[in-house]
C-alpha positions in Angstrom: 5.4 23.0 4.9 2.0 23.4 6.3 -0.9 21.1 5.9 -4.5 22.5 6.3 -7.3 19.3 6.9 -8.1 18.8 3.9 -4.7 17.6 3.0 -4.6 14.8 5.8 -5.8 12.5 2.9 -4.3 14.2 -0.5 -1.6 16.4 -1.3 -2.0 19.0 -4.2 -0.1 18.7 -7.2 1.2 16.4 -9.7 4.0 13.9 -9.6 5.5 12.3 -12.8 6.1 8.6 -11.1 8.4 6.2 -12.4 8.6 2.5 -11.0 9.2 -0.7 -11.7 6.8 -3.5 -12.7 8.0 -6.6 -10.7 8.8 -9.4 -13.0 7.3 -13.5 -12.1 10.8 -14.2 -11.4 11.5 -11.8 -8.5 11.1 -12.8 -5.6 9.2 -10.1 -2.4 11.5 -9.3 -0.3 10.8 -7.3 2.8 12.9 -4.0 3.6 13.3 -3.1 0.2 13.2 0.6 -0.6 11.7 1.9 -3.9 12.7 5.7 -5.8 10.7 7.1 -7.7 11.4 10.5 -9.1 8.9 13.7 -9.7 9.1 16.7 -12.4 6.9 18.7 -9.9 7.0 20.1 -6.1 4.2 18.7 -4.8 1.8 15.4 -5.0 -1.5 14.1 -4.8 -2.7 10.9 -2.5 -5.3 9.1 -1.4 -5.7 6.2 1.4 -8.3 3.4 2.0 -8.4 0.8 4.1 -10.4 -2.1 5.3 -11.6 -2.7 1.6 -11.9 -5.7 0.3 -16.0 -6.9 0.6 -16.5 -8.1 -3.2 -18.4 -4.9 -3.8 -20.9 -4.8 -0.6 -21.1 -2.4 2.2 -20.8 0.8 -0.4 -17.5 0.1 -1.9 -18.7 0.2 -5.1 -20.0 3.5 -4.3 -16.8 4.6 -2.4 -15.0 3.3 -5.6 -16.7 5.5 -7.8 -15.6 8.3 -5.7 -11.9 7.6 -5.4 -11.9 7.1 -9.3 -13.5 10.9 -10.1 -11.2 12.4 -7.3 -8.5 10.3 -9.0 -8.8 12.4 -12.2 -9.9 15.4 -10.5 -7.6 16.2 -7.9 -4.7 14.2 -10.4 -4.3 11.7 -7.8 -0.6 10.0 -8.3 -0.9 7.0 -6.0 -3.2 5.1 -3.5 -1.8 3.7 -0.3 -4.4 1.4 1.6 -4.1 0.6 5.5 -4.9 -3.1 5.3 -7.5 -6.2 5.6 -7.4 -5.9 2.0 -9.5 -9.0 1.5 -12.1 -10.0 3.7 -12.4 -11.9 6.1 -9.4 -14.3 5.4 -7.2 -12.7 2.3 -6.6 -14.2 -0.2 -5.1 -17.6 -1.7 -3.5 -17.1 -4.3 -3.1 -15.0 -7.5 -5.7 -16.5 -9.5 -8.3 -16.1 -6.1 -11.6 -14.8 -7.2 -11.3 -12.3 -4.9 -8.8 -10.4 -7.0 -11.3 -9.8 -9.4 -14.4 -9.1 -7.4 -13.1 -7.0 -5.0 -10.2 -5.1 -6.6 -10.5 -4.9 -10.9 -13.8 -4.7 -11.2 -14.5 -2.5 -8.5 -11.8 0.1 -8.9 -11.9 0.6 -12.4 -10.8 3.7 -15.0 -8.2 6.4 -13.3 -7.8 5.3 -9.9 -5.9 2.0 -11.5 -3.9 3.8 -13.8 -2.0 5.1 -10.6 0.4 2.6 -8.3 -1.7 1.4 -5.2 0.7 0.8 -2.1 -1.0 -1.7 0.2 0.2 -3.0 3.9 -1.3 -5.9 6.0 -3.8 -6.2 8.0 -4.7 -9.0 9.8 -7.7 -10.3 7.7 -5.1 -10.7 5.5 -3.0 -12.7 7.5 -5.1 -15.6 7.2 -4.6 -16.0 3.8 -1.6 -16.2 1.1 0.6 -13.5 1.8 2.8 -14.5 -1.0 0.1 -14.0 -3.3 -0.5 -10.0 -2.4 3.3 -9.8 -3.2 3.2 -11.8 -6.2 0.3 -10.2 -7.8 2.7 -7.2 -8.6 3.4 -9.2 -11.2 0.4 -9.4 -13.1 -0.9 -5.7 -12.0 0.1 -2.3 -13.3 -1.2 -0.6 -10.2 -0.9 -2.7 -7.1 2.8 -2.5 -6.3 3.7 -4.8 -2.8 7.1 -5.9 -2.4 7.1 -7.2 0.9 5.6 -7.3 4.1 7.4 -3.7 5.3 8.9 -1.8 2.5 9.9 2.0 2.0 9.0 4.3 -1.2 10.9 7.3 -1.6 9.4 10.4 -3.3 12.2 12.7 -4.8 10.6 15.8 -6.1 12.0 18.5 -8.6 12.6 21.6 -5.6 15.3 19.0 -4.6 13.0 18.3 -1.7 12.0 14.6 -0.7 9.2 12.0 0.8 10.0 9.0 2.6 7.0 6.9 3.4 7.4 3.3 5.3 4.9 0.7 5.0 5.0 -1.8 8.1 3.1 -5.1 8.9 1.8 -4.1 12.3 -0.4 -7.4 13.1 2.7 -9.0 14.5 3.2 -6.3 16.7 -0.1 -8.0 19.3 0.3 -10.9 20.4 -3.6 -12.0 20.3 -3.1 -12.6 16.8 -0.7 -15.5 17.7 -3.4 -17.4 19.4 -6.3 -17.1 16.3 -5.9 -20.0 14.5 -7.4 -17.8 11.1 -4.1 -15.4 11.0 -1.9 -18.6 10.2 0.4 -16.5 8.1 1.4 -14.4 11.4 4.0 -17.2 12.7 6.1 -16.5 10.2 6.2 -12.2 11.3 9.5 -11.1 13.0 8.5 -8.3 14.5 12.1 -7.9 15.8 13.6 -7.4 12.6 10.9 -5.4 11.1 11.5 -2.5 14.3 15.2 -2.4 13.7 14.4 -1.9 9.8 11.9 0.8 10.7 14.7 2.5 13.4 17.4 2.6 10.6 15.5 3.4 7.5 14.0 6.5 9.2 17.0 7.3 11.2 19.0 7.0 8.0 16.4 9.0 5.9 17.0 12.6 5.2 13.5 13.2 3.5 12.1 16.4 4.7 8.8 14.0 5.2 8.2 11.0 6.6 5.2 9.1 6.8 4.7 5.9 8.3 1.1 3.9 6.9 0.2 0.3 9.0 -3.3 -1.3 9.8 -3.5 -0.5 13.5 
């Protein structure tokens, strides 16, 4: 399959997706691998990252964009690339931030869709457990864990895996920045021998691997 530029950020297509809504009782565990299955060939995707202002610097404006290329182009998902929340993430689910950067910014089509997010490490100096817990609450943001996998199988037989890693732990000046306080508790260790087996293990005809850095 060839990809001309102006596929880098989107795929054409359509994709029936099928997930599951995480429940307040589950708990976020890293490594997981989520299926979901498509009625067409191909897909449509968008990616974002260092987001999170509370509406300033033009992300209202870049908002408005993603949600009219959202129903346009029949986007079926939204992965972003981290620092989700500036400048220290977030604290909990309730956090105001939620609100002002994310639900009433990205409004209308573009949150019909499931976003996959990833770390950065803005957002390591806040509640990490909240980003994974707000699954819970949201029909679009869909975060099980600091790394995860989603696996796209489409109708051709044909199939996507994409890996989502936490790649703050991988430099070690974060350990020594007192605002990244949730970094101490990264194992970078186990996170590259998940990565190594779920990709060696993989026989997706595509694989994509989305971090901050």
């Amino acid at each position: 399959m060839k990809f001309h530029k102006k596929h880098l950020v989107y795929l054409l297509g359509s994709v029936l997706i099928l997930w599951t809504f995480f429940s307040k009782n589950d708990s976020y565990i890293s490594g997981q691998k989520l299926q979901v299955v498509s009625e067409s060939n191909s897909f449509n995707f968008a990616v974002i990252g260092d987001w999170g202002v509370r509406g300033k610097l033009q992300q209202k404006e870049v908002a408005q964009q993603l949600n009219a290329f959202t129903k346009s182009e029949g986007l079926d998902f939204i992965v972003t690339t981290g620092d989700n929340f500036y400048p220290v993430g977030v604290e909990s689910i309730e956090d105001k931030h939620w609100k002002e950067s994310y639900e009433d910014i990205y409004q209308g089509a573009s949150q019909s869709i499931p976003w996959y997010p990833v770390l950065g490490n803005h957002d390591h100096g806040g509640n990490l457990e909240a980003q994974f817990a707000y699954s819970s609450v949201s029909k679009s943001w869909t975060f099980p864990g600091r790394y995860y996998a989603v696996e796209y199988k489409i109708a051709n037989g044909q199939h996507m895996l994409m890996a989502f890693l936490d790649s703050s732990p991988f430099h070690d000046a974060y350990f020594e920045e007192r605002r990244y306080k949730g970094i101490e508790a990264s194992d970078s260790t186990a996170q590259k021998k998940w990565l190594k087996e779920v990709l060696s293990e993989s026989k997706a005809d595509w694989k994509l691997v989305f971090g901050h850095h």
